[in-house]
C-alpha positions as CSV (number, residue, x, y, z in Angstrom):
1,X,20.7,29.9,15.7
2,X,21.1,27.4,12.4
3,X,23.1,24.0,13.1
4,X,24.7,22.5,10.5
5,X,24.5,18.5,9.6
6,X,26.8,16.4,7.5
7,X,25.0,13.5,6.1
8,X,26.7,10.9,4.7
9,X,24.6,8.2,2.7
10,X,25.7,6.4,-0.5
11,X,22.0,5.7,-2.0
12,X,19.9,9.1,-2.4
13,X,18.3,10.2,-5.6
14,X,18.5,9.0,-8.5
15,X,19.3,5.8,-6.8
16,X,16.3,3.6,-6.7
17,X,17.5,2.1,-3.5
18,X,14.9,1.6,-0.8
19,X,16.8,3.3,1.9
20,X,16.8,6.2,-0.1
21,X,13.2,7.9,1.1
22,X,14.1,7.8,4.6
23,X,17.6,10.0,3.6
24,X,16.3,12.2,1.2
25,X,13.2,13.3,4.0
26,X,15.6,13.5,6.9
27,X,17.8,16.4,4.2
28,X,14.6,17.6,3.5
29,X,12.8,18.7,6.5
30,X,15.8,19.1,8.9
31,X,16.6,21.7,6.5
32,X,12.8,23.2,7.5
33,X,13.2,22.7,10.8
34,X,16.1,25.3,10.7
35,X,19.2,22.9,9.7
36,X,21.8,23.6,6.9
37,X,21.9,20.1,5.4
38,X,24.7,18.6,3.4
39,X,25.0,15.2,2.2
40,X,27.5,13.3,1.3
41,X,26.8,11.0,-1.2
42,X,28.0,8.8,-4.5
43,X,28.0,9.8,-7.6
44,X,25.3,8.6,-9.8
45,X,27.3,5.9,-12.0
46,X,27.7,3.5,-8.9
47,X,23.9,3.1,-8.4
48,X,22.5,-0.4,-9.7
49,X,19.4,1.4,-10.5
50,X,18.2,4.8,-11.6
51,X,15.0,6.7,-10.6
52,X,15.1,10.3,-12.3
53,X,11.2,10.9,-11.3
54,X,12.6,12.8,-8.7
55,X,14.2,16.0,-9.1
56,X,15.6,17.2,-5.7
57,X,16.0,21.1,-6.0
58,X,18.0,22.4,-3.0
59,X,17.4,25.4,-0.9
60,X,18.8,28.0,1.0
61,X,21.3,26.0,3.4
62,X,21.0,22.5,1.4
63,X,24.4,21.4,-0.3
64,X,24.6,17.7,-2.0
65,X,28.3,16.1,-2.7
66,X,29.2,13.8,-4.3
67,X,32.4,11.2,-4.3
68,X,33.4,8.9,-7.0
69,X,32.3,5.4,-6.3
70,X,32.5,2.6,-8.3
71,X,29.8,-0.7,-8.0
72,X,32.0,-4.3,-8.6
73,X,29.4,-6.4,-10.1
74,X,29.6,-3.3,-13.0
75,X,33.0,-1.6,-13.1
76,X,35.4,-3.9,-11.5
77,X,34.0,-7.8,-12.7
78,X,35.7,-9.5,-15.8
79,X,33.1,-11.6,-17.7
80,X,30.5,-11.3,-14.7
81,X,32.9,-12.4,-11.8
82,X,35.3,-11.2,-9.6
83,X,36.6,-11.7,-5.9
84,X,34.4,-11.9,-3.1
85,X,37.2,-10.0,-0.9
86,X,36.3,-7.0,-3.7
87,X,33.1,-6.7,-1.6
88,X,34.3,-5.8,1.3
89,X,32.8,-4.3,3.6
90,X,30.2,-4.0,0.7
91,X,30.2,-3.6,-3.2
92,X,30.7,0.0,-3.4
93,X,33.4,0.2,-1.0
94,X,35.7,2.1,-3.2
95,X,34.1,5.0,-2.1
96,X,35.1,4.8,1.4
97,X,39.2,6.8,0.1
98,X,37.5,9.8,-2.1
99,X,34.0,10.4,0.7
100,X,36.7,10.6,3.5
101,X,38.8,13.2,1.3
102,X,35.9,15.4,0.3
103,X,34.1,15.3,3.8
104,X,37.3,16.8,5.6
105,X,37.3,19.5,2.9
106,X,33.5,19.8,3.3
107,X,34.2,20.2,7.6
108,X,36.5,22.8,6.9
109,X,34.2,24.9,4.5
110,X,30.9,24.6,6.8
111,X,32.1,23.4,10.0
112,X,29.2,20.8,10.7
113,X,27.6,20.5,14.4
114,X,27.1,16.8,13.8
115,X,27.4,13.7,11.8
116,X,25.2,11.5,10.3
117,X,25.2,8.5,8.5
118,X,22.8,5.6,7.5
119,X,22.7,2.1,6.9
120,X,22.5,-0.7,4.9
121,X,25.5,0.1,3.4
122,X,28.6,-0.6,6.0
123,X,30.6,1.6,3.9
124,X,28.7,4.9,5.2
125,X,29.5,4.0,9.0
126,X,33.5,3.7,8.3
127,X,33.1,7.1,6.4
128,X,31.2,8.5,9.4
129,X,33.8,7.8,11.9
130,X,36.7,8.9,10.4
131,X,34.9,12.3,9.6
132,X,33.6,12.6,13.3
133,X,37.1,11.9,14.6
134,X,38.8,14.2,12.0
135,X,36.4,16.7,13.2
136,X,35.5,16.0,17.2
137,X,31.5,16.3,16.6
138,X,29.2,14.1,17.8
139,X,28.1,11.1,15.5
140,X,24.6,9.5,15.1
141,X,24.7,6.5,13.5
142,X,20.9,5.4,11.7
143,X,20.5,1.7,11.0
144,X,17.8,1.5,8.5
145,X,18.2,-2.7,8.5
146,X,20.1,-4.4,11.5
147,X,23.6,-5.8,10.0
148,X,22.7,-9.4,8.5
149,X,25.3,-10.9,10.9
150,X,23.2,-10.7,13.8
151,X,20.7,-12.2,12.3
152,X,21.4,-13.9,9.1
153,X,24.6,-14.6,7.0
154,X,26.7,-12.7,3.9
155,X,29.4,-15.5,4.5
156,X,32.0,-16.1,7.2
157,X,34.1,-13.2,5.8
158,X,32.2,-10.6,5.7
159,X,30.0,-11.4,9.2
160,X,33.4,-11.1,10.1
161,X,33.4,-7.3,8.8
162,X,30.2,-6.2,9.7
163,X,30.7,-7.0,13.0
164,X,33.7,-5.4,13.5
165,X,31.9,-2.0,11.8
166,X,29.3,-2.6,14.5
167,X,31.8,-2.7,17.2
168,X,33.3,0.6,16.0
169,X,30.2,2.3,15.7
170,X,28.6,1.2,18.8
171,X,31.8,2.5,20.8
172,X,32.0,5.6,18.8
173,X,28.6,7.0,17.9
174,X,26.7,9.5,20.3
175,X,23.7,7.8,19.5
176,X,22.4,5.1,17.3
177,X,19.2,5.2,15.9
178,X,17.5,2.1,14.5
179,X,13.8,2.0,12.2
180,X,12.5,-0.9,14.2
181,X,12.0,-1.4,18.2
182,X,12.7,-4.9,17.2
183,X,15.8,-4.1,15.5
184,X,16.6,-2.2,18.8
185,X,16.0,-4.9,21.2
186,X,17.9,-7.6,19.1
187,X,21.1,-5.2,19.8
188,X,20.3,-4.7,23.4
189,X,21.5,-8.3,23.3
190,X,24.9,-7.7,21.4
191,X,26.1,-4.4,23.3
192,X,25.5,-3.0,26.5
193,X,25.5,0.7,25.5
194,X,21.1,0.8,25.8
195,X,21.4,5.1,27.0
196,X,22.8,5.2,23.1
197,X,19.8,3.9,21.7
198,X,16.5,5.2,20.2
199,X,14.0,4.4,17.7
200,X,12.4,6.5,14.8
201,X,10.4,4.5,12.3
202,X,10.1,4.9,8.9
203,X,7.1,6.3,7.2
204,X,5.6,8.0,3.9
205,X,5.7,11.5,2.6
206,X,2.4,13.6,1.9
207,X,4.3,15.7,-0.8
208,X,5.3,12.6,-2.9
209,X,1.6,11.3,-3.2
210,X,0.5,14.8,-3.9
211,X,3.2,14.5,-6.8
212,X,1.7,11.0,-7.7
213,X,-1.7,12.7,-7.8
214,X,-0.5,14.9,-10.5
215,X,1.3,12.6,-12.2
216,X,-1.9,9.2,-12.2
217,X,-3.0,12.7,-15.1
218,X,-1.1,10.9,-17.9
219,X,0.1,7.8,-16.5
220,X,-1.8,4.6,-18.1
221,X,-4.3,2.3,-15.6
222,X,-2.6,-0.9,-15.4
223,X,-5.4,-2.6,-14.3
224,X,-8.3,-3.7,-15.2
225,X,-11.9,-1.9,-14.4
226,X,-13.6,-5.5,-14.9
227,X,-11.6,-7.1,-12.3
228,X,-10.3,-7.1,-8.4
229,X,-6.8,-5.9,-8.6
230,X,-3.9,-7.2,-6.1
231,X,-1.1,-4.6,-6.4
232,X,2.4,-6.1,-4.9
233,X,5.3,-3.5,-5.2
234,X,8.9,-4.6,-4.6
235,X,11.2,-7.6,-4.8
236,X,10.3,-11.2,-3.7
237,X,12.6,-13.5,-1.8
238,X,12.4,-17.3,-2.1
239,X,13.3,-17.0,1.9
240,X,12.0,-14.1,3.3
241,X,9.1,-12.8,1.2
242,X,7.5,-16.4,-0.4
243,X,4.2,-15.7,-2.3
244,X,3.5,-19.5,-3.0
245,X,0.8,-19.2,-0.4
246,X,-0.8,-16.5,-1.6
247,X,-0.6,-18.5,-5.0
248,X,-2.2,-21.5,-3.8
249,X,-5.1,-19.5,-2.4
250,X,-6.1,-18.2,-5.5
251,X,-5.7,-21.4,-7.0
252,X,-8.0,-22.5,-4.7
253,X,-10.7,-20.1,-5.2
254,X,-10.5,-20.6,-8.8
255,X,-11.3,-24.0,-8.7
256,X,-14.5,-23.4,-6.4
257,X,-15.4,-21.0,-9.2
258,X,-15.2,-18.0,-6.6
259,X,-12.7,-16.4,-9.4
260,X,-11.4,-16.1,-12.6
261,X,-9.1,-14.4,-15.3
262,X,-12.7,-12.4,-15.8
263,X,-12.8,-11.2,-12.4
264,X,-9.3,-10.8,-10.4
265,X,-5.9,-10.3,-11.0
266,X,-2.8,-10.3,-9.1
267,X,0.2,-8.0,-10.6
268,X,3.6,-8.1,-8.9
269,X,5.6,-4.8,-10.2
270,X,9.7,-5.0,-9.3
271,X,9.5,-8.6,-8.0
272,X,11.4,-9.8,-11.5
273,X,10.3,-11.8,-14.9
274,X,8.5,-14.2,-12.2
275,X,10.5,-17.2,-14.3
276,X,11.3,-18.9,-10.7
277,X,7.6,-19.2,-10.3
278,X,6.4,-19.8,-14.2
279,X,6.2,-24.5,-13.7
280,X,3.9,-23.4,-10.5
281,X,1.8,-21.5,-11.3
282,X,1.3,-23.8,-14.5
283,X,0.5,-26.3,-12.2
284,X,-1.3,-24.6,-10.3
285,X,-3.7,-23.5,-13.2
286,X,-3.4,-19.6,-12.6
287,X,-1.0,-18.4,-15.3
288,X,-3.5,-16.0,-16.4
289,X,-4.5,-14.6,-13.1
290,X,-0.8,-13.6,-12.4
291,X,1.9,-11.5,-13.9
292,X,4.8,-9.4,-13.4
293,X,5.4,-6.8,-15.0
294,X,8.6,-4.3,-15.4
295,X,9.7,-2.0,-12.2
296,X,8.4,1.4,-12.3
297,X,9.9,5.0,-10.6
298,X,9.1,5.2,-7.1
299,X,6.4,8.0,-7.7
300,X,4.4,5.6,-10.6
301,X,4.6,2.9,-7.7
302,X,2.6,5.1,-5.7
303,X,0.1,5.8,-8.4
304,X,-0.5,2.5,-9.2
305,X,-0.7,1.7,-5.0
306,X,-3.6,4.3,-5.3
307,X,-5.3,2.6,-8.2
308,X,-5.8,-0.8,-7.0
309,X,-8.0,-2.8,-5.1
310,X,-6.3,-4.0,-2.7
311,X,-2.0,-3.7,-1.9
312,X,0.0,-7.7,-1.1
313,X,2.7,-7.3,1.6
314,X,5.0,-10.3,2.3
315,X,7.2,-10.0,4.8
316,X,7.8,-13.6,6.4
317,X,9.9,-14.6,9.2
318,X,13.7,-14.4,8.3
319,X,12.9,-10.5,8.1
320,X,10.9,-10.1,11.4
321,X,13.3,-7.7,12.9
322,X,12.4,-5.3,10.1
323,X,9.4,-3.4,8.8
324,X,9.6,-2.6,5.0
325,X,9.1,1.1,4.4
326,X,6.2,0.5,1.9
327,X,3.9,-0.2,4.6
328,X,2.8,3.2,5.5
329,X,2.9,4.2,2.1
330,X,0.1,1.4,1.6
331,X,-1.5,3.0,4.9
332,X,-1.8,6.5,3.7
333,X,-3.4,4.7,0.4
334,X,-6.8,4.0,2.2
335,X,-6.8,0.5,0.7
336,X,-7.2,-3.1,2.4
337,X,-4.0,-4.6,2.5
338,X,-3.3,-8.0,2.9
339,X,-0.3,-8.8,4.5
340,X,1.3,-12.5,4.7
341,X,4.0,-12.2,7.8
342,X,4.9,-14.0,10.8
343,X,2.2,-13.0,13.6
344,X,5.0,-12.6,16.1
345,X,7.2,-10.1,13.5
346,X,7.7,-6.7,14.0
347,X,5.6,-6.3,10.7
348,X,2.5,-7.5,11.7
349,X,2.8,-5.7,15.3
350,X,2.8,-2.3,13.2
351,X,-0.1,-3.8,10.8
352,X,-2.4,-4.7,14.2
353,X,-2.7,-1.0,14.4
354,X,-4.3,-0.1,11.5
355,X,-8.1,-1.5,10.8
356,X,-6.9,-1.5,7.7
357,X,-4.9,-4.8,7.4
358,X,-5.9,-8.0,7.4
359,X,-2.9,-10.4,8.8
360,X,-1.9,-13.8,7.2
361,X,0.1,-16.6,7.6
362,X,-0.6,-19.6,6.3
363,X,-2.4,-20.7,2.9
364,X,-6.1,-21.3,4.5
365,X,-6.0,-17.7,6.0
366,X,-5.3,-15.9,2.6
367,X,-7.8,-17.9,1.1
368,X,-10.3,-16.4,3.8
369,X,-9.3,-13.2,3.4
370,X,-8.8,-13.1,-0.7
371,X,-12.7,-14.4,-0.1
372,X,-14.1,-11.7,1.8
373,X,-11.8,-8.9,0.2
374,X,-12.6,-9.9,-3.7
375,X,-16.6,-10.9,-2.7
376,X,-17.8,-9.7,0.3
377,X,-15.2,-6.3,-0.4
378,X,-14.5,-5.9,3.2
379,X,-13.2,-2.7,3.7
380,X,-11.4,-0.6,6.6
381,X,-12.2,1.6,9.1
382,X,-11.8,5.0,7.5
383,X,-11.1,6.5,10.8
384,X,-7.6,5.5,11.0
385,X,-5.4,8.3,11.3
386,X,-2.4,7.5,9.5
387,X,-0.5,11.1,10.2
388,X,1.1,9.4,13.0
389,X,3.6,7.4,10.3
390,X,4.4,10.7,8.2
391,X,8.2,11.2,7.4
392,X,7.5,15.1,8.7
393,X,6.8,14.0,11.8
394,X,9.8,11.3,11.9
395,X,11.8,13.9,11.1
396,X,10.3,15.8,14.1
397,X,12.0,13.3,16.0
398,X,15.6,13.4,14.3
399,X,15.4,17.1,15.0
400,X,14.8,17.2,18.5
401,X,17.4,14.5,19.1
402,X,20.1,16.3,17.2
403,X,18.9,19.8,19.2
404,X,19.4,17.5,22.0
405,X,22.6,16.5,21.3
C-alpha cells in the first residue's frame, strides 16, 4: 500500500543552495521506493541563487508546491540595510504565514502519513510543526547542519530563536535525523530524548554524474593539459575553511623550483573574486598560480571535479561537527583529494576511510603532500568502494525509518 509524505523544505531546485541535493534525492527515490512525495517549498524569486541545470520532471505520485516567500537582503532592504529583527528566525521567514496556509490545504487534498522537514533554514521546522499538529501525523525533523547556537553564534537574538525552534522540535518531532554522528552526539548533550535520534549521512547521486558525463560533450576544459590542476569547488570562510596554508605551500614549492605557472595550477570555482586574498598571494609570489573564477551550476561543478588532477577540501575546526556534502561527490570522482581539516573533525574521520585522501593540517603537511601528489602523482587505491555513500542507498535508510514509523 503507497504512503504519502509531505516535505517541507524552502531551498530545492532551482535554488543553488547546498542543502538542496540531499532534499531533491530524498523526493526522488522515496517516490521509487513506493511513496507519493510532495514538497513544500518557496517560490523561485526568494532564492539568492539560481541553478536551472536541473530540470526536475515529476512522476506518477510526485507533487511540488510552492508558497510565496520573500528574501530581506533583496525584497524588504532600503539602500542595502534593514533590521536585523527582519531576519528572524531567518531571512526568508515570510514564508512561514502562506507554507502554513497551503500545507493545510495540501493535508486535506492528499492526507499525508507523515511530515518532513529539513534544515538549515529554522523557518521549515516552525512550518513542520504547525502542519503535523494541524494534521496529528508523525513528524521527522532532518538537520542537515546542527543550529549555529550550539556551536557558534548569529548574535544574542537570534541564538535566542534557534534555540527555542530546537526546543519545540526536539519535544515535538517523532524522530530527528541529523547528516553527521557528530552532529548527533553534540545534541545528546543539549536534550535527553537520545530514542529520537538517528543518523543518515549525506552522499552523491550516480544519475547526476551520468548527466555530467553527457554534459563534459560541450562544456569547455578549464584547465590546462600542460599543468597539475587543484580543483576547489564552493565558498571559503576566513574562519572555518582558511586556504592560506595551502597558499603558503605552494609558495613554498615554488621557490624550491618544484613548481611553476608552467606546471600547476590551483582554481577555486564559487569561493568569490578572491580580492580578500589578492596583497597575499602578491606577497607570496603566486598570483599566477591561483585564480578564481565565476560559480558554475551544480552539474558543470561536477564536470570540472572529473577533469582535474586532484579536488582541495577545507574544512577546518569551527565546522568539525559537520561533513560538507561535496565530499562523496569528490569520492565517487576517483581523484586524490587533499583535504586540510582538523584530524579530530568529523570530516577527516569520513576521509580516513577512503585510500583516497590524503589528510592535512598544517602548512608543512600540504607541502608534503602537494609534493608527492604534483611529482611523485601518488594516486589511490582504486579498490575503494564508494557505493556505500550513494544518495540511493541514504534514501534506503529514510524509507525504512518512515515504514517504521
Amino acid at each position: 500500500m503507497s504512503k504519502t509524505i509531505l516535505m517541507v523544505a524552502f531551498d530545492f531546485p532551482p535554488s543553488n543552495a547546498a542543502s538542496v541535493q540531499r532534499t531533491l534525492k530524498f523526493f526522488e527515490y522515496l517516490n521509487e521506493f513506493g511513496w507519493t512525495t510532495i514538497l513544500l517549498t518557496a517560490k523561485p524569486h526568494a532564492y539568492p541563487v539560481i541553478d536551472n541545470s536541473f530540470d526536475v520532471e515529476l512522476k506518477e505520485n510526485q507533487f511540488i508546491y510552492r508558497a510565496t516567500a520573500l528574501d530581506v537582503h533583496k525584497h524588504l532592504s532600503f539602500k542595502g540595510k534593514h533590521f536585523n529583527w527582519m531576519k528572524t528566525p531567518d531571512r526568508w521567514g515570510t514564508w512561514i504565514p502562506f507554507a502554513i496556509n497551503l500545507g493545510k490545504k495540501i493535508i486535506k487534498d492528499h492526507k499525508p502519513d507523515v511530515i518532513w522537514s529539513t534544515f538549515p533554514t529554522p523557518s521549515a521546522n516552525i512550518i513542520a510543526s504547525k502542519l503535523a499538529k494541524y494534521s496529528g501525523k508523525p513528524w521527522i525533523a532532518d538537520y542537515r547542519d546542527p543550529a549555529p547556537y550550539i556551536h557558534t553564534t548569529n548574535g544574542k537574538w537570534l541564538d535566542k530563536i534557534h534555540k527555542k525552534i530546537d526546543d519545540l522540535t526536539f519535544k515535538k518531532a517523532t524522530k530527528i535525523v541529523f547528516a553527521t554522528d557528530a552532529s548527533k552526539k553534540l545534541y545528546e548533550t543539549q536534550y535527553d530524548c537520545h530514542n529520537k535520534f538517528e543518523v543518515i549521512e549525506n552522499g552523491y547521486d550516480e544519475n547526476n554524474f551520468i548527466k555530467a558525463k553527457k554534459l563534459a560533450a560541450t562544456h569547455p576544459n578549464i584547465f590546462s593539459k600542460s599543468k597539475f590542476s587543484l580543483y576547489y569547488a564552493g565558498v571559503l570562510y576566513p574562519n572555518g575553511r582558511d586556504p592560506r596554508p595551502i597558499f603558503k605551500a605552494i609558495s613554498s614549492l615554488k621557490k624550491q623550483h618544484v613548481i611553476s605557472a608552467d606546471n600547476f595550477e590551483l582554481i577555486f570555482q564559487g569561493a568569490g573574486n578572491g580580492d580578500e586574498f589578492k596583497k597575499e598571494l602578491q606577497e607570496l609570489q603566486i598570483t599566477e598560480l591561483v585564480s578564481f573564477i565565476k560559480p558554475s551550476p551544480f552539474l558543470i561543478a561536477l564536470v570540472n571535479m572529473t577533469r582535474a588532477d586532484a579536488l582541495l577540501l577545507i574544512q577546518d575546526l569551527r565546522f568539525n561537527l559537520q561533513i560538507p556534502g561535496k565530499i562523496f561527490e569528490y569520492f565517487r570522482t576517483g581523484k586524490p583529494l587533499l583535504i586540510k581539516t582538523d584530524l579530530n573533525g568529523a570530516t577527516a574521520k569520513v576521509a580516513k576511510s577512503s585510500p583516497c585522501s590524503f589528510i592535512v593540517n598544517n602548512k608543512q603537511d600540504c607541502e608534503n603532500t602537494l609534493l608527492k601528489l604534483v611529482i611523485a602523482k601518488e594516486n589511490q587505491d582504486n579498490t575503494f568502494d564508494y557505493t556505500v555513500f550513494s544518495r540511493k542507498l541514504k534514501s534506503q535508510q529514510l524509507h525504512n525509518l518512515l515504514t517504521n514509523i
